[in-house]
C-alpha positions in Angstrom: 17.1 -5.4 24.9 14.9 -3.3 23.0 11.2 -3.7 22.6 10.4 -6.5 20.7 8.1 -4.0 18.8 11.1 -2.5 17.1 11.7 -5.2 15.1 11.3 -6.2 12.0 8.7 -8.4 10.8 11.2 -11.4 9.4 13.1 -11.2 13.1 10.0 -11.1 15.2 9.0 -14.2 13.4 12.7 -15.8 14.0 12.5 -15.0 17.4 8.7 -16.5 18.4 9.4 -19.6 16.1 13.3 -20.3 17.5 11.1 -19.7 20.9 13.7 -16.9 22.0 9.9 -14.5 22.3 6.7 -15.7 22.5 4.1 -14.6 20.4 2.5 -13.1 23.8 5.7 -11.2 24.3 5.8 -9.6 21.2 2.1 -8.6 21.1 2.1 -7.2 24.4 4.8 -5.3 23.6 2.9 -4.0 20.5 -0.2 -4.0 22.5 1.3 -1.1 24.4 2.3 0.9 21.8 -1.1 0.7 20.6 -2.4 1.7 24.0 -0.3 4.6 24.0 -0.3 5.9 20.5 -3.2 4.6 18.3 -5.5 7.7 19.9 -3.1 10.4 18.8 -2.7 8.5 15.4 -6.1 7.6 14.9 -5.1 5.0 12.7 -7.1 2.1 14.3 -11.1 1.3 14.0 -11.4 -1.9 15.4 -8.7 -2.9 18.6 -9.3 -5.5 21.2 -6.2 -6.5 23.1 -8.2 -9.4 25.0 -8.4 -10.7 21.5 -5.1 -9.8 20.5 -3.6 -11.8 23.3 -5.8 -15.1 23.2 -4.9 -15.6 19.5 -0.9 -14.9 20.6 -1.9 -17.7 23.2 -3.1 -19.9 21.0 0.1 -19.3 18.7 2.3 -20.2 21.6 0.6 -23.1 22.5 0.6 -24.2 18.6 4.3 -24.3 18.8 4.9 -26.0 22.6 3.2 -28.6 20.7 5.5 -29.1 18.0 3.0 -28.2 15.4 4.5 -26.6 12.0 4.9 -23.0 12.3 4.3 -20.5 9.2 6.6 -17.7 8.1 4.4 -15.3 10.1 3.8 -17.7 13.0 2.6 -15.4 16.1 3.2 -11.9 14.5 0.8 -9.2 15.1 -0.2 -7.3 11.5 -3.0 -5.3 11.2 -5.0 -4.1 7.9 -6.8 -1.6 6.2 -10.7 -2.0 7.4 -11.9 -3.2 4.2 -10.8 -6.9 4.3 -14.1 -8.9 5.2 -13.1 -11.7 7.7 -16.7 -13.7 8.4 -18.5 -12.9 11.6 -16.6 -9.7 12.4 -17.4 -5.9 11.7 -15.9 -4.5 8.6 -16.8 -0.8 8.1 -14.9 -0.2 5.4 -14.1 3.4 6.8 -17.8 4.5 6.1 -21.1 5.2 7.7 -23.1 3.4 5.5 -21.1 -0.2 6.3 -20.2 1.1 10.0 -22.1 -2.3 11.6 -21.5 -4.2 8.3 -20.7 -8.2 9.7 -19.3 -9.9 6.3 -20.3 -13.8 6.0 -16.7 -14.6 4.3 -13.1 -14.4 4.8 -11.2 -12.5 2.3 -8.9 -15.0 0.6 -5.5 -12.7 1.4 -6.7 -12.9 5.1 -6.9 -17.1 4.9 -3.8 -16.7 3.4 -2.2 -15.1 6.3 -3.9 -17.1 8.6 -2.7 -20.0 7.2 1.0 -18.5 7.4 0.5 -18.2 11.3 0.2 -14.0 11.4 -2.0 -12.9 14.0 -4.5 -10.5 12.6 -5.7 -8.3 15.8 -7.1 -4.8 14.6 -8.9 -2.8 11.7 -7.2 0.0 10.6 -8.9 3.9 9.5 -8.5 4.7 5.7 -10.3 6.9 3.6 -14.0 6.5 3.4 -14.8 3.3 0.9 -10.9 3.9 -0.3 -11.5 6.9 -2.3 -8.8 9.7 -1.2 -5.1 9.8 -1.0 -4.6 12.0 2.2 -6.5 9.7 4.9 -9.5 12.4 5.1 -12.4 10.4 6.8 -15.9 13.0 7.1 -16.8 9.3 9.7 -13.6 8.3 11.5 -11.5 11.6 11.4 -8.6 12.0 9.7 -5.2 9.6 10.2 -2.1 11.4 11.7 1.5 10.6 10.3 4.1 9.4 13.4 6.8 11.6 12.1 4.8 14.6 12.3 0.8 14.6 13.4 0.1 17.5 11.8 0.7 15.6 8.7 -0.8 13.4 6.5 -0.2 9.8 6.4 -1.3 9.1 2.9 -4.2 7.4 1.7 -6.4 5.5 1.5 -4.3 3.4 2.9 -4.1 5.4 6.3 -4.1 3.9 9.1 -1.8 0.9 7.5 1.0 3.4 6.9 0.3 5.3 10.2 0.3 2.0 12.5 3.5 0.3 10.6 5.6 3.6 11.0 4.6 3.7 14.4 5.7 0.2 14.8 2.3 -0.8 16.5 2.1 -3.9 14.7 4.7 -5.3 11.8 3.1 -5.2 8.9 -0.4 -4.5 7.5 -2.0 -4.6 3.8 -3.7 -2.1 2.2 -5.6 -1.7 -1.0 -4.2 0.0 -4.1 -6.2 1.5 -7.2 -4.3 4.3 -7.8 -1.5 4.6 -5.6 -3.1 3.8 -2.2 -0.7 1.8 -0.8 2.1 3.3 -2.7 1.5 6.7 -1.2 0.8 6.0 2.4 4.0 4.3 2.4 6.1 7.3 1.0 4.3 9.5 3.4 5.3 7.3 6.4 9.0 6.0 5.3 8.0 2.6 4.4 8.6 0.3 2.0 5.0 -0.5 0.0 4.3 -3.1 -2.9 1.6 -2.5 -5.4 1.8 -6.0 -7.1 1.1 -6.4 -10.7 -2.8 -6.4 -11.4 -4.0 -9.7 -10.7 -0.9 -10.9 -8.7 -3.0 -11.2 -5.5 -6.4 -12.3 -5.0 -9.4 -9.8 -4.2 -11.6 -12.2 -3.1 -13.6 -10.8 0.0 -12.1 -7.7 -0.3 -14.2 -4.6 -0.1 -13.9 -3.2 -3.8 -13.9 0.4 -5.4 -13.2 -0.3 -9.0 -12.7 -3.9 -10.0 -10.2 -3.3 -13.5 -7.9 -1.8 -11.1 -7.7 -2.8 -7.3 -5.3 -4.2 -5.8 -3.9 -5.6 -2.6 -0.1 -5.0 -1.2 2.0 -5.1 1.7 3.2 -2.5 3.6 5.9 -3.4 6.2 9.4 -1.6 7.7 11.6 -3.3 5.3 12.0 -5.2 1.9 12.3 -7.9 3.0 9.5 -8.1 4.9 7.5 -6.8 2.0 8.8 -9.6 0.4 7.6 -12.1 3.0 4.0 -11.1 2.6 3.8 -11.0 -0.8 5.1 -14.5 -1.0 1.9 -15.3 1.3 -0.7 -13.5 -0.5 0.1 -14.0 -3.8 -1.4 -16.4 -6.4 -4.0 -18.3 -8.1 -7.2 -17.9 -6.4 -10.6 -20.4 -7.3 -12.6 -17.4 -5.7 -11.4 -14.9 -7.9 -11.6 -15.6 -11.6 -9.2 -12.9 -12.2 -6.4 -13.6 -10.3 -3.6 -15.3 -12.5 -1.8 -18.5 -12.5 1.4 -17.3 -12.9 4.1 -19.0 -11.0 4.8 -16.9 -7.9 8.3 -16.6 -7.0 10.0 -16.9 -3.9 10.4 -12.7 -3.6 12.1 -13.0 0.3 15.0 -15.2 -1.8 15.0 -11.9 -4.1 15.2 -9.5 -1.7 17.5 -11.5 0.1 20.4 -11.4 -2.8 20.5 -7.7 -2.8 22.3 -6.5 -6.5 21.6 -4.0 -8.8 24.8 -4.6 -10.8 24.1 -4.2 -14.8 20.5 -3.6 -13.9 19.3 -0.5 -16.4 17.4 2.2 -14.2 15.1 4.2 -16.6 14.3 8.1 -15.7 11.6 9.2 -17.7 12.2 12.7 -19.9 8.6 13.5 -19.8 5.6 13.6 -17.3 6.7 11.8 -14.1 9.4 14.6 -13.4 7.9 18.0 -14.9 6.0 18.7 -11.5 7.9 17.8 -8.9 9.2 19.6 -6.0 12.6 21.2 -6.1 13.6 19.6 -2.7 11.8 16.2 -3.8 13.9 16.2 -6.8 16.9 16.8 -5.0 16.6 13.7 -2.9 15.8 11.4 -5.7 18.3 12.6 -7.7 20.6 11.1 -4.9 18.8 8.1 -4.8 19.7 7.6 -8.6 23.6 8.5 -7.7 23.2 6.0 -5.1 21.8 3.3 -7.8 24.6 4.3 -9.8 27.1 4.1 -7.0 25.8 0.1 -6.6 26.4 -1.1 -10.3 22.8 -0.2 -11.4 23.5 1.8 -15.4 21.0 5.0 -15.5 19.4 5.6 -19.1 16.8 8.6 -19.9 13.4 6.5 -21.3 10.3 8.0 -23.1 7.0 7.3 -21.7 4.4 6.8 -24.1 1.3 8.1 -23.7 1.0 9.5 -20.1 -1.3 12.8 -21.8 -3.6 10.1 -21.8 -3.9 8.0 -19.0 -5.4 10.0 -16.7 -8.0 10.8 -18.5 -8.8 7.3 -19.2 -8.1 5.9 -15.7 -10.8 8.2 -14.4 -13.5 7.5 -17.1 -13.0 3.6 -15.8 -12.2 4.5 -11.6 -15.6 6.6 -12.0 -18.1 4.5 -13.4 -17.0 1.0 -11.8 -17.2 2.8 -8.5 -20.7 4.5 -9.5 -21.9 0.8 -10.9 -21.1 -0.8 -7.1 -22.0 2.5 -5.0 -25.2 3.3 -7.4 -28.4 1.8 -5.4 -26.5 3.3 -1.9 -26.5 6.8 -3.9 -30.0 6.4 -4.6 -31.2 5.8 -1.1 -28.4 6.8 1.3 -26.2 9.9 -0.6 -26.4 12.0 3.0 -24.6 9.3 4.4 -21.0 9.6 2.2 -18.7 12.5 3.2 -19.1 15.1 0.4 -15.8 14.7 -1.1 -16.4 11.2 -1.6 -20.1 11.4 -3.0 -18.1 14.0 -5.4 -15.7 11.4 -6.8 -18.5 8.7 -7.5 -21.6 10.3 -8.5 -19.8 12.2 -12.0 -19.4 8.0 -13.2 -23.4 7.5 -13.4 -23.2 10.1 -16.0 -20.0 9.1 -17.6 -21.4 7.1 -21.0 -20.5 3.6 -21.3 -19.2 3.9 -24.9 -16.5 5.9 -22.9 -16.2 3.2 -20.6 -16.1 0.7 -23.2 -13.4 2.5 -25.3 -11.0 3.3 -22.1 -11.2 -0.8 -21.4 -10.3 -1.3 -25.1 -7.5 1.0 -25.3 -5.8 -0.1 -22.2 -4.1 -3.6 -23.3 -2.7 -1.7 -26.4 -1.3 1.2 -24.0 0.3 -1.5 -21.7 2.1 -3.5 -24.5 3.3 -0.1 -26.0 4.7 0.9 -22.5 6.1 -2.3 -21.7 7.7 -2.2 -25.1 9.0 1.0 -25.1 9.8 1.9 -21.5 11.1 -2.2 -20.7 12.9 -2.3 -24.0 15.7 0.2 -23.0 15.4 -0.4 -18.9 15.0 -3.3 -16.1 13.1 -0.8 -13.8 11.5 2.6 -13.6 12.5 5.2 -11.2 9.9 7.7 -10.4 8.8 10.3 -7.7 6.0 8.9 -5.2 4.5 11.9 -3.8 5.7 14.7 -5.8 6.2 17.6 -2.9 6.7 16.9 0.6 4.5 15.6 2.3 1.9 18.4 3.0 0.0 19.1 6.4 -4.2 17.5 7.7 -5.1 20.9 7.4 -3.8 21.9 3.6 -5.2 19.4 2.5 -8.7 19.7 4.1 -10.6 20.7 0.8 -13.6 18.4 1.3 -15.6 18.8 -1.8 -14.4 22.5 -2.9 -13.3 23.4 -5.7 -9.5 22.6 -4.9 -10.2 19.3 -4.0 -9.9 17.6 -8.0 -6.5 19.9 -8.1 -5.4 18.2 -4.9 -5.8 14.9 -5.6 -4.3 14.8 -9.0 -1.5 16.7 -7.9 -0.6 13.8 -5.2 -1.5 10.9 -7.3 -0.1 12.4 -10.0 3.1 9.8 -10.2 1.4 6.7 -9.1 -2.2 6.5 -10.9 -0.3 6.0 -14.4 1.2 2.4 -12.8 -2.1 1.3 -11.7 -3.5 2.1 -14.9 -0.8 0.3 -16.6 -1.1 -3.0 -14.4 2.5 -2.7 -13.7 4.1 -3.8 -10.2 5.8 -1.1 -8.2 8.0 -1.0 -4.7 8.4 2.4 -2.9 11.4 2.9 -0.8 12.6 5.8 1.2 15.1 8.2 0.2 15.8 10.8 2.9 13.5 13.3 5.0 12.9 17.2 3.4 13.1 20.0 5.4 9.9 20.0 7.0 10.9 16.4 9.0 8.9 14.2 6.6 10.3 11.2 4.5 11.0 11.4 0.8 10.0 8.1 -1.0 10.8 7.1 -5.0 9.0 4.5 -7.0 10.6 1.4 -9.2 8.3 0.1 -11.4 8.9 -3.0 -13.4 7.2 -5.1 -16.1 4.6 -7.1 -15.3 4.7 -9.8 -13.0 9.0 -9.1 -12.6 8.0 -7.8 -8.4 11.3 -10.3 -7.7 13.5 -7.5 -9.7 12.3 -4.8 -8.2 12.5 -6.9 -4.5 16.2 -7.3 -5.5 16.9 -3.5 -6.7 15.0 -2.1 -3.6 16.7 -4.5 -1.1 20.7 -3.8 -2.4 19.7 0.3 -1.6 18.0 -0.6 1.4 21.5 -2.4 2.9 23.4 0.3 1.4 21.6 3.3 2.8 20.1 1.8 6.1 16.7 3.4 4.8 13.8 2.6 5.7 15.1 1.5 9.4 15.1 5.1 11.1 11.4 5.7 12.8 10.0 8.3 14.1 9.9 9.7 17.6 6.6 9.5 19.6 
């Protein structure tokens, strides 16, 4: 048999409740990868298998007697460092929080919790989530498995680093502008950046509060699915979280079909940058689509000129209002790149701020009518060139370093900004080795669609199941 860390998240699950593993089986056998491979990834902060194994214990011994077991009973996940769970460390990927002990659970944690998943690590992401190539000036930078001269995306780091890897089955990450979006497409994942408000953000460390977000990042859609059945929802402790009905996503990705769905590929913006090899590869993803039933129509995006200008005014001074009395007294403590990105919102006047806030409910309902009027779902690039090396992207707080970034979240920041839900899924590898991920973005609160669309490709092309070699 294989090790149990190679499967996926749904079969470990199977297995440990049908009592074919125990939970202790499976976690050793992802304790060991860990062990082995989370120093050359750097993808973990906080590890402690003697923890990791008394809560499989307890799992095990929850089912010997016959009490109920969750979807997730006994499966080790992990997550980005930046969900507070009461009594234990949370640095948050920073100096300044490095012995930070929160005094509450985050809600998505409970949630988990409650579903039977183990929760046995921290992972490394970009210092206070700001950065989309997992650049830390604290922790060091986070590897990619297929390659660790790469990037594994950010901020989201260490959750697309560790999943890939297959050290633990699933993990979440945080998404403002693409940071769980990207670190999947850098590691050949499937990630879920759920419509804004979807998910609770209760206890969760924030960076800009109109646009965070919380998603799963797991090996298949299915999984994906899973977790964001168990997260999502009304939450009493967030007053923004919506009371939409949630619906059951792992039925959606379960009845894979993307027969008479309409597939829209945008004439302007998402496309006019992107790689020639990138392009090439989602092009065949599209044929692929095609192939399945799905009908392809060329869509306008209104717009998009725009939106980046206005997600930054808003990104920048909510994270300057929640970092400002830190800047004041502790600046020498945030890596220079990040200090760059916040302090520019302290000067950024509020009637700017006011007017971006105003002007984003009429953009949405002009996308969603326009773009969702002639399509079901949105096909985009993820990261528009292949996925570039630690060292290329090394800019700090130079010059280069606004260029970079907007060149990599160039095709995910407009989603956020638009409170839409998106799934990435892999699409093939480029030449240098690395995976090639596309977007499908859907209207609001429709994840279940694009669960459905993504899982009929995923059985069709067998993506995302190769991993890399360690």
């Amino acid at each position: 048999m294989t090790s149990p860390a190679e499967l996926s998240l749904c079969e470990a699950a199977e297995r440990i409740r049908s009592r074919e593993l125990s939970s202790r089986e499976v976690t050793a056998a992802c304790v060991e990868r860990i062990e082995h491979h989370a120093g050359d990834l750097n993808c973990f902060i906080r590890f402690d298998a003697e923890e990791a194994f008394a809560q499989a214990d307890a799992a095990d011994r929850a089912l010997a007697a016959g009490e109920p077991a969750g979807p997730l009973h006994g499966v080790p996940l992990a997550h980005k460092d930046m969900f507070y769970r009461a009594g234990v460390v949370c640095t948050c990927g920073s100096k300044i929080r490095r012995d930070f002990v929160p005094d509450r659970t985050a809600t998505v944690l409970a949630r988990l919790d409650a579903a039977g998943a183990l929760d046995i690590g921290g992972l490394n992401l970009s210092e206070f989530a700001h950065g989309p190539t997992g650049h830390n000036a604290h922790f060091g930078a986070c590897r990619n498995p297929w390659n660790l001269a790469h990037i594994s995306g950010g901020s989201s780091s260490g959750s697309g680093s560790s999943v890939a890897a297959r050290l633990v089955f699933g993990a979440l990450g945080s998404d403002t502008g693409g940071s769980v979006r990207l670190p999947a497409a850098a590691n050949g994942l499937v990630g879920i950046k759920p419509t804004q408000t979807r998910v609770s953000r209760h206890a969760m460390m924030g960076l800009s509060f109109s646009l965070d977000n919380a998603g799963p990042l797991t090996r298949t859609v299915r999984d994906a699915a899973r977790l964001l059945g168990v997260i999502a929802g009304h939450d009493p402790e967030d007053a923004t979280s919506s009371a939409m009905p949630v619906p059951d996503y792992e039925a959606a990705a379960l009845a894979p079909d993307v027969r008479g769905l309409r597939v829209g590929v945008p004439r302007n913006y998402y496309y006019d940058t992107v790689a020639a090899e990138v392009k090439t590869l989602l092009d065949g993803s599209l044929r692929e689509l095609e192939g399945l039933g799905a009908e392809i129509v060329e869509v306008t995006v209104p717009h998009h000129e725009h939106i980046a200008h206005l997600q930054h005014i808003v990104q920048t001074s909510e994270a300057a209002t929640l970092h400002a009395d830190w800047l004041s007294g502790r600046a020498d403590d945030y890596g220079p790149q990040v200090r760059a990105r916040i302090v520019p919102g302290l000067a950024t006047p509020v009637t700017w701020y006011l007017r971006a806030l105003q002007l984003r409910p009429r953009l949405v309902a002009d996308f969603v009518e326009q773009v969702f009027g002639a399509c079901d779902a949105l096909h985009l690039p993820a990261f528009p060139m292949p996925i570039p090396t630690i060292e290329e992207t090394d800019v700090g707080a130079s010059r280069a370093f606004t260029r970079t970034i907007a060149g990599i979240v160039r095709c995910t920041l407009p989603i956020s900004f638009l409170t839409c839900p998106s799934i990435v899924m892999p699409c093939g590898f480029t030449a240098n080795g690395l995976p090639c991920s596309f977007q499908l973005a859907g209207r609001p609160f429709d994840e279940a669609t694009l669960c459905r669309a993504a899982a009929a490709y995923e059985a069709a092309t067998g993506f995302p199941a190769r991993a890399p070699e360690l």
